[in-house]
N, C-alpha and C positions, 0 to 999 in steps of 0.2 A: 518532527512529530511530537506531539503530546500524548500521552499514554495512561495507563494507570495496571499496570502489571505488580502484584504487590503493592507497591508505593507508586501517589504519581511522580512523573517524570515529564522531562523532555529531551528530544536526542537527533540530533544532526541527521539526515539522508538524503542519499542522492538519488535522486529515480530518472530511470534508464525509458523511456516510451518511443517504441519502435509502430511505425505502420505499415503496410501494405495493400493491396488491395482486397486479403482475404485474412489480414490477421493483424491483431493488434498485442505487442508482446512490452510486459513490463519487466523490468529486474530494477529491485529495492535493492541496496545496498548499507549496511551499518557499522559498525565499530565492532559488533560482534556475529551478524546474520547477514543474510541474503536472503531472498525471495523471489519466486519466479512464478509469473502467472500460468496458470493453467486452462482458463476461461476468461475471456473477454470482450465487451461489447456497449459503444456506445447507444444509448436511448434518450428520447423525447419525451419529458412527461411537462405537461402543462409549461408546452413554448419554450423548457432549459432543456439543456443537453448535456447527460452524465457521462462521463464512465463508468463501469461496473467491470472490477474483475472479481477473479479470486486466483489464490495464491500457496504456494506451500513454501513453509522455510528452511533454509540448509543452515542452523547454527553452526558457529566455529565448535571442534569439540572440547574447549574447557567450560563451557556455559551451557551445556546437552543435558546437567544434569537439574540447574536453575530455571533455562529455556530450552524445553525440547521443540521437537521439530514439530510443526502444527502448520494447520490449514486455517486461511481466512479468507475475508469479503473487503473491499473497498467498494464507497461511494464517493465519486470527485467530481463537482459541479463544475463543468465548462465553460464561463461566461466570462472571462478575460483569461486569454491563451497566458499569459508573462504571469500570470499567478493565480494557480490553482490551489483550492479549498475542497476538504472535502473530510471523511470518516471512516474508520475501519474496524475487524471486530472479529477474532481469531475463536477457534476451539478450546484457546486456554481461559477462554470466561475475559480476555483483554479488549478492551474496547481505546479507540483513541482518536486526535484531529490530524489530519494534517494537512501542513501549509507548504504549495513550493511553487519557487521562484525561477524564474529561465535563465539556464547559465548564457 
């Protein structure tokens, strides 16, 4: 991901996308957080297909006091599965891209 909390940055993540037939569940995972959707839902808007979730975060507690726990949005365009693009945008005023690749 690319970010800009405080200062910009960029920072490694693994994301976890589970499906089912009545539910779509993410877990971000980082060097110092986690994140775990709580709303999720793909849509169609003019012929692409997004992802939409949102999310709440569980910092580790040495960075609770730098990065507390907060709620976000991701938007991740669908249009080649092996490498998803997309944007996110937290309660802490954080906005950011990110890029991910299919292990």
């Amino acid at each position: 991901i690319k970010y800009n909390f405080i200062e910009p940055g960029e920072k490694n993540i693994t994301l976890k996308i589970s499906q089912n037939l009545l539910s779509i569940k993410i877990k971000m995972v980082t060097d110092i957080n986690r994140s775990y959707t709580i709303t999720s839902k793909i849509i169609k808007q003019n012929d692409i297909y997004y992802l939409y979730y949102t999310y709440q975060t569980h910092p580790q507690s040495m960075v609770r006091d730098c990065n507390p726990q907060q709620y976000g949005s991701t938007q991740i365009i669908i249009e080649d599965s092996d490498n998803l693009q997309g944007i996110y945008w937290t309660t802490q005023k954080t906005t950011g891209d990110i890029f991910l690749q299919k292990a």
